[in-house]
Backbone as CSV, one residue per row, in Angstrom:
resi,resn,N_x,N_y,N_z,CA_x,CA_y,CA_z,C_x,C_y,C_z
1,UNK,0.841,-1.173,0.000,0.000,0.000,0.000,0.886,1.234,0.000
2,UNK,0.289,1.996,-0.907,1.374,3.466,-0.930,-0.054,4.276,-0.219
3,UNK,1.001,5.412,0.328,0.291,6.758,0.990,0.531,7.886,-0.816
4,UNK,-0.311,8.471,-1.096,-0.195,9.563,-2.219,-1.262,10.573,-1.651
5,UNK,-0.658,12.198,-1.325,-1.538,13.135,-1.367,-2.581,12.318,0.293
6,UNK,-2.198,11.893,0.856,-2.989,11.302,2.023,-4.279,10.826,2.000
7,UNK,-3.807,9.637,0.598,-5.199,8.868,0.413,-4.368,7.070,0.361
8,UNK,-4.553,6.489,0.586,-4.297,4.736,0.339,-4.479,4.056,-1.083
9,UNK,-3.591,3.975,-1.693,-3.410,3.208,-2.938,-3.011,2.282,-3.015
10,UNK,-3.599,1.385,-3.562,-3.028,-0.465,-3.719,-2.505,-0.535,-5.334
11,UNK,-1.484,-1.083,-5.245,-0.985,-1.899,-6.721,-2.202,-2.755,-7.371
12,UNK,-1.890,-3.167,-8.408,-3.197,-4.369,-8.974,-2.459,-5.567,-8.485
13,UNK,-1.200,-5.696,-8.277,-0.719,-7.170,-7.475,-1.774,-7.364,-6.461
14,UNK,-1.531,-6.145,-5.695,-1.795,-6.255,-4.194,-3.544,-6.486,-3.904
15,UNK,-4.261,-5.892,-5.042,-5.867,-5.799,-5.345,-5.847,-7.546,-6.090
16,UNK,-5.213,-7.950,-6.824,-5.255,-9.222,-6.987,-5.462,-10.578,-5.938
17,UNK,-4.500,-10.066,-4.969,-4.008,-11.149,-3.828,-5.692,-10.880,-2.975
18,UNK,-5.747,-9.668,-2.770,-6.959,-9.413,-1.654,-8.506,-10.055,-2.102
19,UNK,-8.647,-9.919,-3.179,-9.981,-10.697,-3.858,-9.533,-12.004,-4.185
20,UNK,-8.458,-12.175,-4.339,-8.385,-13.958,-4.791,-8.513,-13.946,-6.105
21,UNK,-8.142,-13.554,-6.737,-8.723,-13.480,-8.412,-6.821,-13.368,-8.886
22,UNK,-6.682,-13.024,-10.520,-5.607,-12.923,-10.933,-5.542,-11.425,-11.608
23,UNK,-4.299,-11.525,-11.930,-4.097,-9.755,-12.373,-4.750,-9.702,-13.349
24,UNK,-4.802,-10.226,-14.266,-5.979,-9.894,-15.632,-7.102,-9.324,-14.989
25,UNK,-7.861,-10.124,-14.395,-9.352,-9.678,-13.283,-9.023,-8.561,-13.069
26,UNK,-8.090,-8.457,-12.415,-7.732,-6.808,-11.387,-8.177,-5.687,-12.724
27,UNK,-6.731,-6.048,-14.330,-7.029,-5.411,-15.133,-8.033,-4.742,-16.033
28,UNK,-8.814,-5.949,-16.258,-10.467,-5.919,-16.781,-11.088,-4.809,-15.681
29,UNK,-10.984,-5.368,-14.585,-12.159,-4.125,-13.597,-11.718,-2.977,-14.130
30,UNK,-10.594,-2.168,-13.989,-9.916,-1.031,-13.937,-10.882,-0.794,-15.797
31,UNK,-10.517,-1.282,-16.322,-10.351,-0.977,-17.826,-12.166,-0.592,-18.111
32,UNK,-12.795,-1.724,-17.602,-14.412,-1.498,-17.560,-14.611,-0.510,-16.312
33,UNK,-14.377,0.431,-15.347,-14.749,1.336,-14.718,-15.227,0.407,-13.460
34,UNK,-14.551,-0.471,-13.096,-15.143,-0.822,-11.756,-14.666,-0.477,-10.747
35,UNK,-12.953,-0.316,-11.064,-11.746,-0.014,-10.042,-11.427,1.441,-10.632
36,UNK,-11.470,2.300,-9.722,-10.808,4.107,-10.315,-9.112,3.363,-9.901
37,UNK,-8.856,4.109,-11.305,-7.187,3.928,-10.798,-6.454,5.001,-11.097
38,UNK,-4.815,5.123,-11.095,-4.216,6.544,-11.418,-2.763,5.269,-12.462
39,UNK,-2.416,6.303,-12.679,-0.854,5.697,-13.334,0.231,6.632,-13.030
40,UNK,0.955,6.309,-12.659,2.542,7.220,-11.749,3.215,6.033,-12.096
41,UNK,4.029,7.178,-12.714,5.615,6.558,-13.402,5.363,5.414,-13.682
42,UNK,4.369,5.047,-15.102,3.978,3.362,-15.347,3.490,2.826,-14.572
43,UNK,3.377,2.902,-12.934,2.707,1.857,-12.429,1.179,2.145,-12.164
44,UNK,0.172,1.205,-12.072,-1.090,1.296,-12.152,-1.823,1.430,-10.449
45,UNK,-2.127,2.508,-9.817,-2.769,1.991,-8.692,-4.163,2.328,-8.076
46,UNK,-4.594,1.719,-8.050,-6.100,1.515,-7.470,-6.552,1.684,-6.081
47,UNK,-7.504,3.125,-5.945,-7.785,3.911,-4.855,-8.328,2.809,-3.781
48,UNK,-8.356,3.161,-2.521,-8.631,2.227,-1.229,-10.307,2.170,-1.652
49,UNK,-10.730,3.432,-1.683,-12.422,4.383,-1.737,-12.707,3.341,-2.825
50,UNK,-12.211,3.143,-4.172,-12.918,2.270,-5.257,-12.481,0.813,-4.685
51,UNK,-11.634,0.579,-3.548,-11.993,-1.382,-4.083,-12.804,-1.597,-2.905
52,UNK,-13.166,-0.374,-1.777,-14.166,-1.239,-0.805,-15.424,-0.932,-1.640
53,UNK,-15.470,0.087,-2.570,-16.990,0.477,-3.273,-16.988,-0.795,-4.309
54,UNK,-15.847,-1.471,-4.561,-15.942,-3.132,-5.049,-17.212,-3.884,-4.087
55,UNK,-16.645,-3.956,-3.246,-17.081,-5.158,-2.259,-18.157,-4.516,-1.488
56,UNK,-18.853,-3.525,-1.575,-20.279,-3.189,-1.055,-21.241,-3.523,-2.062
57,UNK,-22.501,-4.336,-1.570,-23.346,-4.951,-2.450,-23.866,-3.603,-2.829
58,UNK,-24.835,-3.811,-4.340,-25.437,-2.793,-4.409,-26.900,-4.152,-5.079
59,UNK,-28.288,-2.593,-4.403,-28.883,-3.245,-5.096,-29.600,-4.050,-6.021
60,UNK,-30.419,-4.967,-6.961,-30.132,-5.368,-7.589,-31.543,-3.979,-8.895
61,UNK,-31.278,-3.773,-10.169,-31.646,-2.384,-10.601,-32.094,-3.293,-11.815
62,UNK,-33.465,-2.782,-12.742,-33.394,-3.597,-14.039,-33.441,-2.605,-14.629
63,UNK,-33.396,-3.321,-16.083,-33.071,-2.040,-16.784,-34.587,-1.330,-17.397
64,UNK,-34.706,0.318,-17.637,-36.066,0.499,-17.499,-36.331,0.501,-19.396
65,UNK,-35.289,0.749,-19.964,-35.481,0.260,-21.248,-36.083,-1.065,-21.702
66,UNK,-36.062,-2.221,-20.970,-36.660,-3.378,-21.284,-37.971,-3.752,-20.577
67,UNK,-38.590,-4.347,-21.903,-39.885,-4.481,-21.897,-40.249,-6.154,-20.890
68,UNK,-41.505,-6.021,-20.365,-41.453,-6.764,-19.265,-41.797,-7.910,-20.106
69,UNK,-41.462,-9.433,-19.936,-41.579,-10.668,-19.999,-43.173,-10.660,-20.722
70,UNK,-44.017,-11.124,-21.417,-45.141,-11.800,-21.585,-45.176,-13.278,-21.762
71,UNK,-45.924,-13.722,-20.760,-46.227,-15.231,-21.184,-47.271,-15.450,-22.101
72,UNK,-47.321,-16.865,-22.754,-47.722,-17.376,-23.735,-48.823,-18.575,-23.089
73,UNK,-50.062,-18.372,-23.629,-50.984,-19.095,-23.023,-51.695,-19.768,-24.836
């Protein structure tokens, strides 16, 4: 964990090891907007604030563009 500007930043190693997953995973999140990250001097690191907003459920939302199910009688 690095201190930057007095906020907690994790490497994607280190975000890897903590979820159990592999660095690709780590990568994909970051790349699709799941993980906020920064880049300093090449390396990639991922805010403390975005990986617990990982791991807080959210509720489950549908989408209001889609039309509801009809069954067939």
């Amino acid at each position: 964990m690095q201190i930057i500007e007095g906020k907690n930043y994790f490497t994607l190693s280190e975000i890897a090891e903590k979820l159990n997953c592999s660095y690709l995973m780590v990568q994909r999140y970051v790349y699709k907007g799941r993980l906020e990250a920064i880049k300093i001097k090449g390396r990639v690191y991922v805010t403390e604030d975005s990986y617990k907003a990982l791991l807080t459920p959210t509720p489950y939302q549908t989408d209001p563009k889609r039309k509801p199910r009809t069954t067939k009688k």
